[in-house]
Backbone as XML, in Angstrom:
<?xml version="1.0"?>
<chain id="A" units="angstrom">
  <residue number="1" name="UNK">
    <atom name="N" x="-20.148" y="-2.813" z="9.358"/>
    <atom name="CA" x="-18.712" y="-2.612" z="9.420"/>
    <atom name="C" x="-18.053" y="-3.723" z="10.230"/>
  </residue>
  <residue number="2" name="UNK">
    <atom name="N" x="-18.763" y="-3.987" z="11.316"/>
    <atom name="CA" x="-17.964" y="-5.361" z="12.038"/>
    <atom name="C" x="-18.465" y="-6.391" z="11.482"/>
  </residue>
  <residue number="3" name="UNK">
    <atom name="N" x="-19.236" y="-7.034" z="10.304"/>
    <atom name="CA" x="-18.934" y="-8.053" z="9.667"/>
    <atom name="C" x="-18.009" y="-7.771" z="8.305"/>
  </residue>
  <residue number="4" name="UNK">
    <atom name="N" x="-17.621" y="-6.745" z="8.150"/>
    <atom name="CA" x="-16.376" y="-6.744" z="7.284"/>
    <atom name="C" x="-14.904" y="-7.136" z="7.649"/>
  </residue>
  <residue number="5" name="UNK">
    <atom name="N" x="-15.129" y="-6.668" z="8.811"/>
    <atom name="CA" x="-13.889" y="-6.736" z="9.499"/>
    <atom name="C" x="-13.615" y="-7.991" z="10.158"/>
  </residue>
  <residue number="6" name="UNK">
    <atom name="N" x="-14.749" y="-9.386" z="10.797"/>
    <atom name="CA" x="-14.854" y="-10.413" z="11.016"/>
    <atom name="C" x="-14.387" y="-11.119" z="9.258"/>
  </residue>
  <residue number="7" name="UNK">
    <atom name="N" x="-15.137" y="-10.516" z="8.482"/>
    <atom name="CA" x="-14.716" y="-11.556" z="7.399"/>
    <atom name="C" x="-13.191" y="-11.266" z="7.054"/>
  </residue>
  <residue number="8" name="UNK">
    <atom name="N" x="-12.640" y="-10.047" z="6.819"/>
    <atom name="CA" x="-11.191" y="-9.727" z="6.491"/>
    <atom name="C" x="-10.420" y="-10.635" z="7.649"/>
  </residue>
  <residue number="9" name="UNK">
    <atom name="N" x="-10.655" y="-10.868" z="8.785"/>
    <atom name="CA" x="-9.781" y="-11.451" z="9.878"/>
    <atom name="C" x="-9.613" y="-12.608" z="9.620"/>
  </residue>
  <residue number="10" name="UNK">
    <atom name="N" x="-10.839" y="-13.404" z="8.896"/>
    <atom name="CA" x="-11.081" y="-15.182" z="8.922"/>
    <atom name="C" x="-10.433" y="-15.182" z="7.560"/>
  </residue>
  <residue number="11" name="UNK">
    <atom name="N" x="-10.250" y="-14.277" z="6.571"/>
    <atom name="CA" x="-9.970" y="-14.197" z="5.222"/>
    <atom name="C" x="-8.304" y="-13.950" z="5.316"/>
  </residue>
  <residue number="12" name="UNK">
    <atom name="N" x="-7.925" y="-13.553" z="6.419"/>
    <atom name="CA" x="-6.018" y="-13.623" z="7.106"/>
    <atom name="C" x="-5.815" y="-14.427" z="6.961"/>
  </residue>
  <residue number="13" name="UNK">
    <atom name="N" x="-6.525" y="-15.143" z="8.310"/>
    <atom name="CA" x="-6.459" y="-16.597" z="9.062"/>
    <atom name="C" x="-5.815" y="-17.340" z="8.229"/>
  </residue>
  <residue number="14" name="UNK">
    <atom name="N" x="-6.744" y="-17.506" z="7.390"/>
    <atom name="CA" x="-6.979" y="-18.905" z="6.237"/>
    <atom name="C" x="-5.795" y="-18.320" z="4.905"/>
  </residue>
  <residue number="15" name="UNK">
    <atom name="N" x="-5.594" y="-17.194" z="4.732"/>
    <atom name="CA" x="-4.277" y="-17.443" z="4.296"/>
    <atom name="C" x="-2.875" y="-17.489" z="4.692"/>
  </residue>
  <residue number="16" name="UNK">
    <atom name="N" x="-2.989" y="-17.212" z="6.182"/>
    <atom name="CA" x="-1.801" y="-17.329" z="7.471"/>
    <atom name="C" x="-1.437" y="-19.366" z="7.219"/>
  </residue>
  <residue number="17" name="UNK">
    <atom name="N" x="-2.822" y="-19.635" z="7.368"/>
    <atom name="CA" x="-2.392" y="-21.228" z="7.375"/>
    <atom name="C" x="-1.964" y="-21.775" z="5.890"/>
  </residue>
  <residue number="18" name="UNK">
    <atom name="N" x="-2.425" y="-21.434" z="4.959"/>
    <atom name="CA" x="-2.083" y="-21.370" z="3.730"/>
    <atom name="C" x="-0.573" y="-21.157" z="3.658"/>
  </residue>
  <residue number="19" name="UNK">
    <atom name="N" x="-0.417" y="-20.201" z="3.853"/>
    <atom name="CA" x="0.967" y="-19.657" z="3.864"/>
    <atom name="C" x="2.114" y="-20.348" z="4.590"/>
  </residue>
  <residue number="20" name="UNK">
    <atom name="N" x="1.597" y="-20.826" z="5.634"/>
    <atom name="CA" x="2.886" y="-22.081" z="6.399"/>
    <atom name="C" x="3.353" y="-23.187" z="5.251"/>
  </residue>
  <residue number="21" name="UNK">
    <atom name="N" x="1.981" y="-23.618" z="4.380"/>
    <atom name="CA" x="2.055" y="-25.145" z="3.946"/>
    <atom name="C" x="3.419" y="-24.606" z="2.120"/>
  </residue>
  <residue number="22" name="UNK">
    <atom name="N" x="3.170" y="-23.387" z="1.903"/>
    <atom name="CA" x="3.911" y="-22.786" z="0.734"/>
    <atom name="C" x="4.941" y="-21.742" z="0.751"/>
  </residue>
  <residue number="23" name="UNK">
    <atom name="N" x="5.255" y="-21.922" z="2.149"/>
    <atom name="CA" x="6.317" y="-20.584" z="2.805"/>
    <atom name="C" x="7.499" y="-20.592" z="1.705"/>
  </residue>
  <residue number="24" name="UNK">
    <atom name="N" x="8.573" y="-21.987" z="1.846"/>
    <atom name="CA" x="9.577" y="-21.577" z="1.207"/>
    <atom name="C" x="9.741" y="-23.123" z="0.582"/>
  </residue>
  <residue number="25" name="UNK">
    <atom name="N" x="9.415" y="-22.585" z="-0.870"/>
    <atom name="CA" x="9.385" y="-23.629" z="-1.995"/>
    <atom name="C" x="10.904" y="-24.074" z="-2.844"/>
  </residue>
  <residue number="26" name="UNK">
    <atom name="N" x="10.886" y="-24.727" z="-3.347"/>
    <atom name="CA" x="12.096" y="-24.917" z="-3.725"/>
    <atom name="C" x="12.502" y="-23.732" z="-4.991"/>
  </residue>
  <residue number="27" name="UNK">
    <atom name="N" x="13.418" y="-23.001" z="-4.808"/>
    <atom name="CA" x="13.179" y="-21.875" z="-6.407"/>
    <atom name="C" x="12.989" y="-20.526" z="-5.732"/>
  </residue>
  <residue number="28" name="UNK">
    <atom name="N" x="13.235" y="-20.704" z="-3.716"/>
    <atom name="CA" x="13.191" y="-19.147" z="-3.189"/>
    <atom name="C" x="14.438" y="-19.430" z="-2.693"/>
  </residue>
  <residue number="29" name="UNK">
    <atom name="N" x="15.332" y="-18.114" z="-2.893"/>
    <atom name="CA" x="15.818" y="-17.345" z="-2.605"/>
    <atom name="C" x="16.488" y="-17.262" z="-0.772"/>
  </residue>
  <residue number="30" name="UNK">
    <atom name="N" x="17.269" y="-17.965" z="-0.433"/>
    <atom name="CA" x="17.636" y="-17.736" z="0.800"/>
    <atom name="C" x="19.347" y="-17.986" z="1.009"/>
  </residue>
  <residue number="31" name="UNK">
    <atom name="N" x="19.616" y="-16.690" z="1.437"/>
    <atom name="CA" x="21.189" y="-16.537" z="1.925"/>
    <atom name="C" x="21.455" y="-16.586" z="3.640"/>
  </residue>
  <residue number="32" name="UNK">
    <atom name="N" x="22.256" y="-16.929" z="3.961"/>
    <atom name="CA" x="22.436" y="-16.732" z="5.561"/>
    <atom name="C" x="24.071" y="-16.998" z="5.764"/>
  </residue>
  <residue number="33" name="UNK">
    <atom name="N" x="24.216" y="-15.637" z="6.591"/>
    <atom name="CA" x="25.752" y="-15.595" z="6.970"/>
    <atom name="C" x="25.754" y="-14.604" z="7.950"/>
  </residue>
  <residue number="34" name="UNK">
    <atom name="N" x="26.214" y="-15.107" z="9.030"/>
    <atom name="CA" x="26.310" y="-14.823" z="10.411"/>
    <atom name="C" x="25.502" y="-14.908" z="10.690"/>
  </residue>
  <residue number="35" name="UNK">
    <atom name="N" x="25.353" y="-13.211" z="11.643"/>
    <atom name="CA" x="23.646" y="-12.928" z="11.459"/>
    <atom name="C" x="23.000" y="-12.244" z="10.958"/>
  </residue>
  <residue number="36" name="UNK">
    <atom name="N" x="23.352" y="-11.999" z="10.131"/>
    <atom name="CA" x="22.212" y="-11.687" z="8.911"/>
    <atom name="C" x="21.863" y="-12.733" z="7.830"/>
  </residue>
  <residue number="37" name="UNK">
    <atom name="N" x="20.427" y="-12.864" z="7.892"/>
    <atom name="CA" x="19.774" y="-13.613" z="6.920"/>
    <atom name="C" x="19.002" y="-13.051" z="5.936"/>
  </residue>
  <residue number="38" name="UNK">
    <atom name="N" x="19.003" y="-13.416" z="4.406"/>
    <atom name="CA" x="18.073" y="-13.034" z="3.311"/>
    <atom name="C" x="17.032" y="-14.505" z="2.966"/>
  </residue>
  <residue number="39" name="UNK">
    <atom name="N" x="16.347" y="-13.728" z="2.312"/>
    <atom name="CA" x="14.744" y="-14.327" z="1.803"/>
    <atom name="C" x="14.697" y="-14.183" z="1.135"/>
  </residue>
  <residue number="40" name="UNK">
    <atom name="N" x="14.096" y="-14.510" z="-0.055"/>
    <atom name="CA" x="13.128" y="-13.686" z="-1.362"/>
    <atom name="C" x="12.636" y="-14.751" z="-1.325"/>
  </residue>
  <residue number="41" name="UNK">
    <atom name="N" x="11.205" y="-14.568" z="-2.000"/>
    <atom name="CA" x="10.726" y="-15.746" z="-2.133"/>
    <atom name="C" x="9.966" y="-15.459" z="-3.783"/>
  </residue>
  <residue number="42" name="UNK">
    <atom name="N" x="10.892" y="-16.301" z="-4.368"/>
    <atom name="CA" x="10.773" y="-15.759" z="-5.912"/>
    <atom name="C" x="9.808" y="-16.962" z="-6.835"/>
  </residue>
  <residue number="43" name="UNK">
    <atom name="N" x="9.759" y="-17.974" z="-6.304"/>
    <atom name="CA" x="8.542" y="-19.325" z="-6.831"/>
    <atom name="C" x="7.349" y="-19.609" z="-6.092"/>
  </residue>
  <residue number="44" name="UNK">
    <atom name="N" x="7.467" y="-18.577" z="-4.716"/>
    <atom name="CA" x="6.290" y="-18.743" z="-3.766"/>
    <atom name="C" x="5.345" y="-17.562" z="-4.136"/>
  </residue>
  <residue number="45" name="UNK">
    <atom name="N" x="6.463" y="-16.238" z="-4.801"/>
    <atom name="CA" x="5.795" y="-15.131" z="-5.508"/>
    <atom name="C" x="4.961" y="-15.621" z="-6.738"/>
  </residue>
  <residue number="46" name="UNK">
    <atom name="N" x="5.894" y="-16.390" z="-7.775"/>
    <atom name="CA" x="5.034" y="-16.693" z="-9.124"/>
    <atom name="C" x="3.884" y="-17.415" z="-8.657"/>
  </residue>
  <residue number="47" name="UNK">
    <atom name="N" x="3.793" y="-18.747" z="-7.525"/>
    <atom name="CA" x="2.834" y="-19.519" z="-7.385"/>
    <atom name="C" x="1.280" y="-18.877" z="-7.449"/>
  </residue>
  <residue number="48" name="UNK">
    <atom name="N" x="2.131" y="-17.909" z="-6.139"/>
    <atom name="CA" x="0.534" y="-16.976" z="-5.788"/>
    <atom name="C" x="0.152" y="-16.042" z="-6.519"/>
  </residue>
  <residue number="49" name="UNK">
    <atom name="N" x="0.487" y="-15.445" z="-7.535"/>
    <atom name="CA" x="0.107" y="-15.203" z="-8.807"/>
    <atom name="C" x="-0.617" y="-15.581" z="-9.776"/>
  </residue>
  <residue number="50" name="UNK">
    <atom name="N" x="0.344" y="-16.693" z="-10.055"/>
    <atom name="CA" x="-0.975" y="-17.804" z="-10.693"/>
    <atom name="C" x="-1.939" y="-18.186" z="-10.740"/>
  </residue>
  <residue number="51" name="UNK">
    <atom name="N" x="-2.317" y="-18.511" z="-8.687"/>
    <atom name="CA" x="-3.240" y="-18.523" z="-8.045"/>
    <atom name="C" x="-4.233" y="-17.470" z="-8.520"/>
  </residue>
  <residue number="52" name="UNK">
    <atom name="N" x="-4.094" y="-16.404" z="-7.895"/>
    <atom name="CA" x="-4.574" y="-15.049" z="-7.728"/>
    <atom name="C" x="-5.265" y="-15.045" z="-9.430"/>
  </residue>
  <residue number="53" name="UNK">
    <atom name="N" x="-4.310" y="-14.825" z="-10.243"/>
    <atom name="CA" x="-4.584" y="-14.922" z="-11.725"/>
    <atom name="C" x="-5.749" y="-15.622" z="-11.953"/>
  </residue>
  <residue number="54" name="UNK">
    <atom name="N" x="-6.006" y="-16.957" z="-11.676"/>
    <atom name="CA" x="-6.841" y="-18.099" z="-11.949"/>
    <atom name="C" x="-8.297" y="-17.634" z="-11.533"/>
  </residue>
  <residue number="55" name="UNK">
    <atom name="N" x="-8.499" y="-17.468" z="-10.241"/>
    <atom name="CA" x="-9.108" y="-16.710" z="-9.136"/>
    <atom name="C" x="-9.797" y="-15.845" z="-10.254"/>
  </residue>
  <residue number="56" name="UNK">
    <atom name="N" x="-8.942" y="-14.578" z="-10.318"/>
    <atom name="CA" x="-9.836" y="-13.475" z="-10.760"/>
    <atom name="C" x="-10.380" y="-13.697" z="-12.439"/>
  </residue>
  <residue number="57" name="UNK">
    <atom name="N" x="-9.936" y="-14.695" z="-12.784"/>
    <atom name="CA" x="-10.202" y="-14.795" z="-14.328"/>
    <atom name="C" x="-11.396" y="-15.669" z="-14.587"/>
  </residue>
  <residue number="58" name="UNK">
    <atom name="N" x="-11.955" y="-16.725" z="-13.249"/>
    <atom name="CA" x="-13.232" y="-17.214" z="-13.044"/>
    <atom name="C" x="-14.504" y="-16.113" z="-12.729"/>
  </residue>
  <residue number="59" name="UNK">
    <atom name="N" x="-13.847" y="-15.893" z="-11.886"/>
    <atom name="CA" x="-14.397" y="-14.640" z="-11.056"/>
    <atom name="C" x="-15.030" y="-13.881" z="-12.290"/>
  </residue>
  <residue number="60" name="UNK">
    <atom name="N" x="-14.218" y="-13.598" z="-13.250"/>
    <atom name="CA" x="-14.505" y="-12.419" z="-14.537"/>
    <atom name="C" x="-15.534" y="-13.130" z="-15.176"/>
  </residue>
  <residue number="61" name="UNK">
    <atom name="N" x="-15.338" y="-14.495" z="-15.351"/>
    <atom name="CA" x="-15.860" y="-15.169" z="-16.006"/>
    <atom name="C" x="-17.626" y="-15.475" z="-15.865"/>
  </residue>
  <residue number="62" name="UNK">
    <atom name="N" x="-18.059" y="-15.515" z="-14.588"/>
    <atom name="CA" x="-19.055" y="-15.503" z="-14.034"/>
    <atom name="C" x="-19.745" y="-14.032" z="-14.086"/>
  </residue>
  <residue number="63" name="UNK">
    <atom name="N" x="-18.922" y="-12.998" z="-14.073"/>
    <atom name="CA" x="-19.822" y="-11.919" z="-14.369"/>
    <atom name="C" x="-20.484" y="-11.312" z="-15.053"/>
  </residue>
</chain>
């Protein structure tokens, strides 16, 4: 159980840093007025999809 939980943490990590380099792409979604600010992140959503998509369709592929 604590090497599941070591790997889920390093498996964050590494998409925490990931995630800085693709935060906000050109094609998301951001309003700001006063103080309140909006987000969406609507091309950083499709990207990682794609990703993800690609990923599991090798993945399938090998099995």
């Amino acid at each position: 159980m604590g090497k599941l939980f070591l790997l889920l943490g390093v498996i964050f990590i590494v998409i925490g840093l990931i995630w800085t380099f693709i935060g906000r792409l050109p094609g998301d979604i951001s309003f700001k007025k006063g103080n309140f600010s909006f987000h969406f992140p609507i091309m950083t959503s499709i990207v990682v999809s794609i990703i993800l998509t690609l990923i599991f369709y090798i993945i399938g592929r090998f099995r």
